[in-house]
C-alpha positions in Angstrom: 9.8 -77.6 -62.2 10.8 -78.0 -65.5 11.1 -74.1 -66.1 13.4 -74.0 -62.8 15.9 -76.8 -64.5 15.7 -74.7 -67.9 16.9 -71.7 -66.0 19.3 -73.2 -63.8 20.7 -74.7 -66.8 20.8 -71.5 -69.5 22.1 -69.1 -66.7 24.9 -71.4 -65.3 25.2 -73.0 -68.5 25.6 -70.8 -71.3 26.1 -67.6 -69.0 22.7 -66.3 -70.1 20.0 -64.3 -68.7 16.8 -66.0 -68.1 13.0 -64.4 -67.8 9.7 -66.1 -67.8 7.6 -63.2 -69.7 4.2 -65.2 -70.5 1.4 -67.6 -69.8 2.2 -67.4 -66.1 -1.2 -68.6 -65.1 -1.0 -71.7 -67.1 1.3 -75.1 -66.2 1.1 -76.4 -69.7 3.0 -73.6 -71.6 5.3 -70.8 -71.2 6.9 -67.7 -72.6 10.5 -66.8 -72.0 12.9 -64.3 -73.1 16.6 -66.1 -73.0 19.3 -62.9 -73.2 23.2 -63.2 -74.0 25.6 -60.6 -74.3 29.0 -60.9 -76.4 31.6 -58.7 -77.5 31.9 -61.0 -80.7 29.0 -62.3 -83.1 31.1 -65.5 -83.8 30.6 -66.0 -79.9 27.4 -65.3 -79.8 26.1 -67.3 -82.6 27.5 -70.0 -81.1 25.9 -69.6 -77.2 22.7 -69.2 -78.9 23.2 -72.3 -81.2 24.0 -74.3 -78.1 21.4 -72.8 -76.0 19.0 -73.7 -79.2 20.0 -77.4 -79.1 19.6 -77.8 -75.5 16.5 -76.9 -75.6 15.3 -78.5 -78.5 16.6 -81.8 -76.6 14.3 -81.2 -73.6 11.0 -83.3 -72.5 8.7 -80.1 -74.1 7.7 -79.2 -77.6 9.4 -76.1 -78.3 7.0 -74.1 -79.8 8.8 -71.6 -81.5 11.4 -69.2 -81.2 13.0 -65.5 -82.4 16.2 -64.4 -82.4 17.1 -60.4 -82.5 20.8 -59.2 -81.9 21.2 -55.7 -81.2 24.1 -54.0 -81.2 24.8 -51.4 -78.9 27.4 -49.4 -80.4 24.5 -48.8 -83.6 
């Protein structure tokens, strides 16, 4: 339930991709992997700031979390 809303909410949201990657087997926790593309890095520090402080405003404990921006045209 709760990973459904998260989804719903970051893909429709924030326009970002969503996948479940870990602890499928368990209720009680989860790993995801939250992707967004941008053409700028302004933009996309900001989507992942917002997409940071909605989930830290949720009913969980968030855990932890990474961030890795990779640049295509490298």
């Amino acid at each position: 339930m709760h990973l459904r809303k998260v989804r719903d909410q970051v893909t429709g949201r924030f326009g970002a991709t969503f996948a479940e990657v870990g602890h499928q087997d368990l209720w009680q926790r989860s790993r995801v992997v939250i992707a967004v593309a941008a053409s700028d890095l302004r933009v996309l520090d900001e989507t992942l700031a917002k997409i940071k402080t909605y989930l830290d405003s949720q009913d969980w404990v968030l855990e932890s979390s990474d961030i890795e921006v990779v640049d295509v045209d490298a």
